[in-house]
matplotlib code that plots the C-alpha trace (Angstrom):
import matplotlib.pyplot as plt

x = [0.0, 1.5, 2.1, 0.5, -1.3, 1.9, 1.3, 4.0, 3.9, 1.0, -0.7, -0.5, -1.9, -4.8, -5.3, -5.9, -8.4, -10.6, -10.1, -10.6, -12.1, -14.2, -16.3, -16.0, -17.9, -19.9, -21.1, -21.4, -23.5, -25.8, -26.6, -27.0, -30.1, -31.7, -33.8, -35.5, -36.4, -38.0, -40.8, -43.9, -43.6, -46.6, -45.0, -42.5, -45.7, -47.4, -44.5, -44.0, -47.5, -46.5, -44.4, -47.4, -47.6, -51.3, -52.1, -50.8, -50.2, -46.2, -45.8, -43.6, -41.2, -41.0, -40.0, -37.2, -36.6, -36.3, -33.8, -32.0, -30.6, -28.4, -27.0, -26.6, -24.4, -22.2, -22.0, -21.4, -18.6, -16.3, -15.5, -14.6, -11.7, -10.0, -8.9, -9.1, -7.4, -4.1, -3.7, -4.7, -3.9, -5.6, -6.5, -7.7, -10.0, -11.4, -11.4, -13.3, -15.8, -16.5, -16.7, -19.1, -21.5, -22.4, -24.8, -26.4, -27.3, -28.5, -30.8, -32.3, -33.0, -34.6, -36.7, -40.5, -41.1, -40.2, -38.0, -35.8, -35.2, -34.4, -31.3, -30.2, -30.0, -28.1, -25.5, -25.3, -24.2, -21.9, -20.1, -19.6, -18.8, -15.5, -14.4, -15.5, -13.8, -10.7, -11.0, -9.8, -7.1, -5.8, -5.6, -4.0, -1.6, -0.7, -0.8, 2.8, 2.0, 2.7, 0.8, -0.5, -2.3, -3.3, -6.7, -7.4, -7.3, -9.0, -12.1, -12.7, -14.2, -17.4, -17.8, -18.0, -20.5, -22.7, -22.5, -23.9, -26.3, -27.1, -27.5, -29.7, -32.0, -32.2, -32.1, -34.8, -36.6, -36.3, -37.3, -40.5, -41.8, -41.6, -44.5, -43.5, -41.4, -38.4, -39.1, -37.1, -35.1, -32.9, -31.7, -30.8, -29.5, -27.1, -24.2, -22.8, -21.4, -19.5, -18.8, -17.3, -14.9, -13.8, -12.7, -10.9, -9.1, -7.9, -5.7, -3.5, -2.5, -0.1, -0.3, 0.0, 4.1, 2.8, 1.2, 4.1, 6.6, 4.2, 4.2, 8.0, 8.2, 10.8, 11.7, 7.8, 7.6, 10.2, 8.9, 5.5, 7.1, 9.8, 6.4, 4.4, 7.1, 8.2, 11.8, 14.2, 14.6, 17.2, 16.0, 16.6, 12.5, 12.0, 14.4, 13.1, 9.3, 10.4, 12.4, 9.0, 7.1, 9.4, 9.8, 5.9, 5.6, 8.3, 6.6, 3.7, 5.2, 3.5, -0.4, -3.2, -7.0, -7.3, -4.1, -7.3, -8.2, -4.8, -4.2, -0.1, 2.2, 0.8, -3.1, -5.2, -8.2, -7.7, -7.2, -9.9, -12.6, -12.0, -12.2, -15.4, -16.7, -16.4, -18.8, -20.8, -21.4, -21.8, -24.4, -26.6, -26.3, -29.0, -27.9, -28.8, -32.2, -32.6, -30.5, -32.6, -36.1, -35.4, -38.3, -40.4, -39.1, -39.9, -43.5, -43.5, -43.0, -46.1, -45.2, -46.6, -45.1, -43.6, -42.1, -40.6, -38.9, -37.6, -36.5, -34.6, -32.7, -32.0, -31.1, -28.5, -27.0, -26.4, -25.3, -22.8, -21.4, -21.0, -19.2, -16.4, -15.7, -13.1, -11.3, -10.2, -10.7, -9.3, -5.7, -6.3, -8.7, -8.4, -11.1, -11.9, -13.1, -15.2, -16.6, -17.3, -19.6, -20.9, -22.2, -23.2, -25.0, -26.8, -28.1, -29.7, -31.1, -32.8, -34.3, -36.0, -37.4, -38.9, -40.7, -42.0, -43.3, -44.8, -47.2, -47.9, -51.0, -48.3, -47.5, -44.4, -43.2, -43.2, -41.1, -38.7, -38.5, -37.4, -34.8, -33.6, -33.2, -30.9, -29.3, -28.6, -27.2, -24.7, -23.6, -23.3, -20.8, -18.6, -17.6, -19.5, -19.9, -15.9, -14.0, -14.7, -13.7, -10.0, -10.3, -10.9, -8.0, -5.3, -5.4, -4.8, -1.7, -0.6, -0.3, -3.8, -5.0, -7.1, -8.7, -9.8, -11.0, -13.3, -14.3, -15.3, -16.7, -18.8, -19.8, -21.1, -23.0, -24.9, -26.1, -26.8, -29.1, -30.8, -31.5, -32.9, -35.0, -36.8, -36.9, -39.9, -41.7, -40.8, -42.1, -45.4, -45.8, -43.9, -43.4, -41.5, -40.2, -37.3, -35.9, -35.9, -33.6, -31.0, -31.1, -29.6, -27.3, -25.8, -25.5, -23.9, -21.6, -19.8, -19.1, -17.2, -15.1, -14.0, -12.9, -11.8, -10.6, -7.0, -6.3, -4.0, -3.7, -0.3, 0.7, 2.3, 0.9, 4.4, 3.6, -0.2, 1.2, 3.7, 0.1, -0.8, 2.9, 3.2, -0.7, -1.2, -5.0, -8.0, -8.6, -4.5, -4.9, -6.2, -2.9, -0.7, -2.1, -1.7, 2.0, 3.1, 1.7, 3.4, 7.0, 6.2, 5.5, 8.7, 11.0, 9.8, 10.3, 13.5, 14.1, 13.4, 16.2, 18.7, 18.4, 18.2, 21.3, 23.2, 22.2, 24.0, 27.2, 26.5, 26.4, 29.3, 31.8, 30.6, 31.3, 35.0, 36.1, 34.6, 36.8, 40.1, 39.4]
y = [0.0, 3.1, 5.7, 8.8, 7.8, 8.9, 12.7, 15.1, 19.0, 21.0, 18.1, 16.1, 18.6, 19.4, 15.5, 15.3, 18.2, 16.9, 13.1, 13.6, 16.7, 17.8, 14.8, 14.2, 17.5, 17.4, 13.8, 15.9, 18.4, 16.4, 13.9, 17.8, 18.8, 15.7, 14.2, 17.9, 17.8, 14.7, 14.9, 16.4, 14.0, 11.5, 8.0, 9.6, 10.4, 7.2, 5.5, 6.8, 8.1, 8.9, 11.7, 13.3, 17.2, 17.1, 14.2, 17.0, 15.8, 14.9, 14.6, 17.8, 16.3, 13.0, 14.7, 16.8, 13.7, 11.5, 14.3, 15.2, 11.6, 11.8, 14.8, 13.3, 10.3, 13.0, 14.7, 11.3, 9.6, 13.0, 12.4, 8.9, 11.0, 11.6, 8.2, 6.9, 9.5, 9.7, 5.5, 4.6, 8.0, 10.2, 7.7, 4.6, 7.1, 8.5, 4.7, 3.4, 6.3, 6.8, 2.8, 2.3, 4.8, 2.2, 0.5, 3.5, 4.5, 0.9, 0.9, 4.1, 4.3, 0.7, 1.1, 0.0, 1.6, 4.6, 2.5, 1.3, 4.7, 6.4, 3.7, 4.2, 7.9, 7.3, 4.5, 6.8, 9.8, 7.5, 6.2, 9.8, 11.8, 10.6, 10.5, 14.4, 15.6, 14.1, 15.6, 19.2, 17.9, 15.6, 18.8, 21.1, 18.4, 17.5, 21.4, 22.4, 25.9, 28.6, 29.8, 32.6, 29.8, 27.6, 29.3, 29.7, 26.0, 25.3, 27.6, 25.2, 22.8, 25.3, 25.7, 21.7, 22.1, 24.0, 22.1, 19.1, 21.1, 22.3, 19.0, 17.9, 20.6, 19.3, 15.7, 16.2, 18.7, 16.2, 13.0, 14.6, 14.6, 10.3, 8.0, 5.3, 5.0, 6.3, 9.5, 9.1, 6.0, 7.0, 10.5, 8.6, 5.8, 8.3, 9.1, 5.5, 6.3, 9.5, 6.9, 4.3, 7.0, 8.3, 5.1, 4.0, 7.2, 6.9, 3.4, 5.2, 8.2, 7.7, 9.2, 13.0, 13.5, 15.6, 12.3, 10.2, 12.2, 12.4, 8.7, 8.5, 7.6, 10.0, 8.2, 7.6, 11.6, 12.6, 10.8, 11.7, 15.6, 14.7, 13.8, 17.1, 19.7, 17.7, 17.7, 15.0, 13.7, 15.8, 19.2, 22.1, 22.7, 19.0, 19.4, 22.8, 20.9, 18.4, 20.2, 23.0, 19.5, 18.0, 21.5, 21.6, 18.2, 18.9, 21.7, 19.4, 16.2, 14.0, 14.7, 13.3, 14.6, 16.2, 18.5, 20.1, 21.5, 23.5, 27.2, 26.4, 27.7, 26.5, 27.8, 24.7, 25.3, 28.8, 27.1, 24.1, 27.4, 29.3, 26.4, 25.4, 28.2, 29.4, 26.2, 26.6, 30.2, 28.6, 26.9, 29.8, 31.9, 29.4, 28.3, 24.6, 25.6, 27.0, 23.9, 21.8, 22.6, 25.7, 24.8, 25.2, 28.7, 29.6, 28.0, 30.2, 33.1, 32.1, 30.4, 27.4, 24.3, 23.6, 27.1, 27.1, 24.0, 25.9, 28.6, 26.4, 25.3, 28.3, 29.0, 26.9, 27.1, 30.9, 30.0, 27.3, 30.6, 32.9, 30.4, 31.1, 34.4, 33.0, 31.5, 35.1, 37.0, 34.8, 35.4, 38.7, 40.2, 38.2, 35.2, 38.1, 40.3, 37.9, 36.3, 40.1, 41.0, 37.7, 37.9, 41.0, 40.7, 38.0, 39.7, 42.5, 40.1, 37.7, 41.2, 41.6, 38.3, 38.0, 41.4, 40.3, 36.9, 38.8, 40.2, 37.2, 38.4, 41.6, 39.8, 42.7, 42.0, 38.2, 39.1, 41.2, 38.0, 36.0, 38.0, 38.4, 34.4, 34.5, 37.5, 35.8, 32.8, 35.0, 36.7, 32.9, 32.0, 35.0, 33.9, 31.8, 29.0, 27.8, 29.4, 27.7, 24.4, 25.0, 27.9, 25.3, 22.9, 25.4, 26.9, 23.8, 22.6, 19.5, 17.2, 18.2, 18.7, 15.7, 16.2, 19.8, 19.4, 16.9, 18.6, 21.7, 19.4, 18.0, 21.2, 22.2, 18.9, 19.0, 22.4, 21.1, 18.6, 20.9, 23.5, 20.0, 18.7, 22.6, 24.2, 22.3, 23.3, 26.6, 27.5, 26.1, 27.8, 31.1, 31.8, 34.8, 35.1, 32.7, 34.8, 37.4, 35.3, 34.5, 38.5, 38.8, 35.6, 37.1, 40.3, 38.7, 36.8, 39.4, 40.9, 37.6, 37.7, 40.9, 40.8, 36.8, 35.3, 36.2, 36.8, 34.1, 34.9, 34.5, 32.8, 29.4, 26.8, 26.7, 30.9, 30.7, 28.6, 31.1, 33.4, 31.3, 31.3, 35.0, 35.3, 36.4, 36.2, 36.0, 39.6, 39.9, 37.2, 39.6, 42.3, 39.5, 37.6, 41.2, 41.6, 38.3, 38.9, 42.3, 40.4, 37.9, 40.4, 42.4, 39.1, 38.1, 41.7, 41.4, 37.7, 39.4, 42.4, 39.9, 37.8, 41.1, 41.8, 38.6, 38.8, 41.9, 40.9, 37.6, 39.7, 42.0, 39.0, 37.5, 41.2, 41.2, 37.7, 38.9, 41.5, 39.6, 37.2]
z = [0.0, -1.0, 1.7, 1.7, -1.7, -3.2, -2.0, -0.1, 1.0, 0.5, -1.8, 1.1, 3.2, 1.2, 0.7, 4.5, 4.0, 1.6, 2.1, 6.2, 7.4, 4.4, 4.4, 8.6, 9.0, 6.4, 7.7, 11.1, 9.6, 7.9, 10.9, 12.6, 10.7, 8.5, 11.3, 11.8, 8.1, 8.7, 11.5, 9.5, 6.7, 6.3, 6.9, 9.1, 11.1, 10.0, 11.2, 14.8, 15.3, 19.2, 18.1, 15.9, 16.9, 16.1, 18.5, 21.8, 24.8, 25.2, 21.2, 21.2, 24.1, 22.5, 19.0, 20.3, 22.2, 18.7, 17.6, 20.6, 21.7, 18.6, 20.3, 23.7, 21.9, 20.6, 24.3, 26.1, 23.4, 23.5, 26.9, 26.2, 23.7, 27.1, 27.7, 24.1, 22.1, 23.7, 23.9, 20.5, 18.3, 16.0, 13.5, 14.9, 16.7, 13.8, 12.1, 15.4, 15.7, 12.3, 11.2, 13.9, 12.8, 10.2, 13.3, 14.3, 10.8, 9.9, 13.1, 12.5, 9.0, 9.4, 12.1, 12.8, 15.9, 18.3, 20.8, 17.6, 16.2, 19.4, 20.0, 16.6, 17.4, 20.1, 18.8, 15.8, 18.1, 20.6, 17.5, 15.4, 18.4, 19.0, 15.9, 15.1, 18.2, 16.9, 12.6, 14.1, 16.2, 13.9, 11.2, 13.5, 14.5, 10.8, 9.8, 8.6, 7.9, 9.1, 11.7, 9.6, 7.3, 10.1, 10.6, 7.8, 6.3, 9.6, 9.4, 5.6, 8.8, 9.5, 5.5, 5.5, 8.7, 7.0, 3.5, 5.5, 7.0, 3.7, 2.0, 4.5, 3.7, -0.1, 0.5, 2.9, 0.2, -2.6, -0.6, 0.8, -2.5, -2.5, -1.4, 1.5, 4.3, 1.5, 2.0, 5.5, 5.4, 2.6, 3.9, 7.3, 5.5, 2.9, 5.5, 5.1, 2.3, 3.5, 6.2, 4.3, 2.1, 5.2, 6.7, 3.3, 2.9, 6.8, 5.5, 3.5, 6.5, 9.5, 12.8, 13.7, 14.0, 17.6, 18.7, 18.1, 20.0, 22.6, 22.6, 22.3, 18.5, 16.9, 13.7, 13.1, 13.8, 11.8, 8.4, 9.0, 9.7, 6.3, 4.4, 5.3, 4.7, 1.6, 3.1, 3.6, 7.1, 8.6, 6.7, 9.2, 8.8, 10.1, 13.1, 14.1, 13.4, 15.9, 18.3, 19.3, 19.6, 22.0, 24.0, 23.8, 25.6, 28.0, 29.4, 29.9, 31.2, 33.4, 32.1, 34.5, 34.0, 37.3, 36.1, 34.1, 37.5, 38.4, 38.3, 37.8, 35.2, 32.5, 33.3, 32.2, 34.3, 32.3, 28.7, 29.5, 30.5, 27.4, 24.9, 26.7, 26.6, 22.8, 22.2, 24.5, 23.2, 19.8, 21.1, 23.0, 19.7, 18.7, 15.7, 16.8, 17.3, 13.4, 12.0, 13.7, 13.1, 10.4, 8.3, 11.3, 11.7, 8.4, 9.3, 12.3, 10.2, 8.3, 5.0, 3.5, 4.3, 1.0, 0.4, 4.1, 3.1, -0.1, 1.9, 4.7, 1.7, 0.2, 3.9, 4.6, 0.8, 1.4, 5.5, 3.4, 1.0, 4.3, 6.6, 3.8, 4.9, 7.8, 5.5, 3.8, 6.8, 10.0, 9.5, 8.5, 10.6, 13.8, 15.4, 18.0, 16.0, 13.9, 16.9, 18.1, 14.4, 14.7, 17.6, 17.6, 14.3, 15.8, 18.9, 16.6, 14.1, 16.7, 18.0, 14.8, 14.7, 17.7, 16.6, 13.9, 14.4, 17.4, 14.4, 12.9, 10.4, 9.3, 6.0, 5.0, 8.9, 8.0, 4.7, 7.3, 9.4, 6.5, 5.8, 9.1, 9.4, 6.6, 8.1, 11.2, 9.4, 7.5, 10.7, 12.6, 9.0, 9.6, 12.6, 15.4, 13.1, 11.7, 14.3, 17.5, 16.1, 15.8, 18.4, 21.2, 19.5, 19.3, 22.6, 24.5, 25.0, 23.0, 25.6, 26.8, 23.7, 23.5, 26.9, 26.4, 23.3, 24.2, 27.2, 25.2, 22.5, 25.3, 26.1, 22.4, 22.5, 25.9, 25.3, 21.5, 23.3, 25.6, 22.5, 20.7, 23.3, 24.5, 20.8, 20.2, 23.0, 23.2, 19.9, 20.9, 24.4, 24.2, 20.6, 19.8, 23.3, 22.4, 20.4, 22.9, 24.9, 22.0, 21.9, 25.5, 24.9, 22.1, 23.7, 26.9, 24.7, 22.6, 26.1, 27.4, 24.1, 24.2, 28.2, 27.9, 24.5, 23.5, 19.8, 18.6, 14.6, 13.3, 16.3, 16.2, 18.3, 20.6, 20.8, 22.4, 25.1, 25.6, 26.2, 29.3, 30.6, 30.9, 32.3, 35.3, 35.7, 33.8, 32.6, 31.0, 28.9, 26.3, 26.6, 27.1, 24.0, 22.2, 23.6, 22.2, 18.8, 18.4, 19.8, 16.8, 13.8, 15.0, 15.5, 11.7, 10.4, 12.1, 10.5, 7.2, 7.9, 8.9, 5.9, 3.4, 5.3, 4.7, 1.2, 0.1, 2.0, 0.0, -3.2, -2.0, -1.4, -5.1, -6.5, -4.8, -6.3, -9.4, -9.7, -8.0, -11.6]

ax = plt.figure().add_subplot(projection="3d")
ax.plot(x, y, z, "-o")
ax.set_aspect("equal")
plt.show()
């Protein structure tokens, strides 16, 4: 079997992008929102009749139920990434979680009953949550770049997010006009197949070079490192690589779980809070709660059923074109500043929307509300959607990386099941007033990341740690984070001084022997 498929460099790079991550989130982002484009089809209904919104009673608890326990899974299996991640590596992770899927999505899409698709949910989740917590820290780990490229090849994750979420919308759209059972066991039943690619293309990769030192491996490390800088072994790039890793791990020798808990030089409590917190935030912009049940909004709004499901489409296509932005604009602009618009963006537009569905027979307020929906969905692409992702990956350390990632990632997926399990009901009993409280969330949010989150563009990964070194307390981390990036752009305009420098004496010497023959 030929390593690497034959690839080196940047092909090899890109190769991990679009044979890995690309279809890992977009398999994320699909099981995210296909079930909520299922509920109010006929033999969906016909099929499950207890979870029928027209029969009352507990039907609306029991849907967001059906949907949330897919969530839970996700919430419950991160936290098994603690233990399992750091013992078996980056890829056998991924290969576990993501080639068990195949029994959730075999139980689900074939069941008869309520009891059968509610454990298929929930293997499903189990199964794909481990391996999604592990896509973003096996990129950042095999990332070569420089760090001024490293956010942005990682923000492509959020544009894959919201692809699936997109393609859900469609194959949901397309299916609903089927007769039979169909209609809903072939959109659950199409993620194998991302599944299955994913698992093949995961045969022909090695481990993460970071891993393998941390696991004492160095010759492993170094030809993995040799084959992503497309260097020989002992380049000067591949020993520099090599030697941050192994000062990276040194700082952090001696891991144990509880070390999560310490305020020592290394601020993990500090670094486990922040990367928690930017998804949780993600989560309390309620974006979960449009993905989910986002033809429902439009319904709220008080469109037909057919052209709400256009619209959710059209939706999530547009929300799939925004989350781009970060790609341009991350290295560029800074993930404070993105998360700032975002969520500001998204405080003012779900004001507007819980005014106008509060007027639900004004037909040119219902036209504002559309608009605002897709309004809020660019704002969430600019920055709330992509950037917490690799946020929470890159500010942990790498020997803890695996632990507070999953922590945070259990975080995201907790509140993710909360926001399933009460959207349903709190569009039935208070309406508009939801909205109202994603307002003040939002608000309250752009507050915490302008006080809390440091700015870590064109930092390397070896540099943010420096961040929590020279931090003091909770409220520096921002100056700090600010102090380091300027001593960077100054040591690399000083690099590139030095090296004009060396050049002309280089071209003086060649002018002297010149003349001498």
């Amino acid at each position: 079997m030929k390593q690497y498929l034959g690839l080196r460099g940047r092909k090899l790079e890109f190769a991990i992008i679009y044979g890995v991550v690309m279809p890992g989130f977009l398999l994320f982002g699909y099981n995210n929102s296909i079930a909520g484009g299922l509920v109010e089809l006929e033999s969906w209904v016909d099929t499950f009749p207890i979870i029928n919104g027209e029969r009352g009673g507990n039907a609306a608890t029991l849907q967001g139920l059906a949907i949330s326990l897919y969530v839970l899974g996700l919430a419950i299996s991160c936290l098994m990434c603690i233990y399992i991640g750091p013992r078996i590596g980056r890829i056998r992770t991924i290969l576990l979680g993501t080639g068990t899927f195949f029994i959730g999505a075999v139980i689900q899409s074939a069941s008869y009953s309520f009891g059968q698709l509610i454990v298929g949910r929930l293997v499903a989740g189990l199964c794909l949550g481990m391996a999604t917590c592990t896509y973003a820290v096996y990129q950042q780990e095999t990332s070569t770049g420089a760090a001024y490229k490293r956010g942005s090849l990682a923000a492509i994750e959020g544009v894959f997010n919201t692809a699936g979420l997109a393609l859900a919308n469609w194959v949901s759209l397309g299916f609903s006009f089927t007769k039979g059972s169909i209609s809903w066991r072939f959109p659950l039943a199409l993620p194998i197949v991302l599944a299955l690619y994913i698992c093949l293309f995961c045969l022909f990769l090695r481990e993460s070079p970071k891993w393998l030192m941390y696991k004492g491996r160095e010759p492993e490390a170094r030809r993995v490192m040799s084959a992503l800088t497309d260097a020989s072994p002992t380049a000067p790039e591949v020993e520099k690589a090599l030697s941050d890793i192994q000062a990276s791990l040194d700082k952090t020798k001696g891991t144990h779980f509880k070390d999560l808990l310490q305020r020592d030089g290394n601020r993990l409590l500090h670094r486990t809070m922040i990367a928690a917190a930017v998804m949780f935030f993600q989560q309390w912009t309620g974006i979960n709660a449009v993905a989910s049940y986002n033809a429902a909004l439009f319904a709220q709004i008080g469109l037909d059923p057919l052209l709400a499901r256009i619209l959710a489409g059209a939706a999530f296509t547009w929300f799939t074109i925004t989350s781009v932005t970060p790609y341009f604009l991350v290295e560029r602009v800074g993930r404070r500043k993105l998360l700032l618009a975002s969520s500001i963006g998204m405080s003012v537009c779900m004001a507007v929307l819980a005014g106008v569905i509060s007027v639900p027979d004004n037909r040119s307020a219902l036209i504002v509300g559309a608009l605002f929906l897709f309004l809020f969905l660019t704002f969430m692409g600019v920055g709330f959607y992509g950037i917490p992702f690799f946020y929470a990956a890159e500010i942990a350390p790498h020997a803890y990386r695996s632990q507070i990632t999953a922590i945070a990632y259990n975080f995201l997926w907790t509140y993710a099941f909360v926001m399933a399990e009460i959207t349903p009901i709190a569009l039935t009993n208070i309406s508009y007033r939801y909205f109202i409280v994603f307002a003040a969330c939002n608000a309250a949010i752009a507050i915490a990341v302008y006080l809390f989150f440091p700015e870590t563009m064109s930092l390397s990964l070896e540099q943010i740690d420096q961040i929590f070194v020279e931090t003091t307390g909770y409220f520096d981390c921002v100056k700090v984070a600010e102090r380091i990036r300027k001593r960077a752009v100054q040591a690399g305009r000083d690099g590139h001084v030095n090296n004009a420098l060396e050049a002309v004496e280089a071209d003086e010497v060649d002018a002297e022997e010149w003349k001498k023959e």
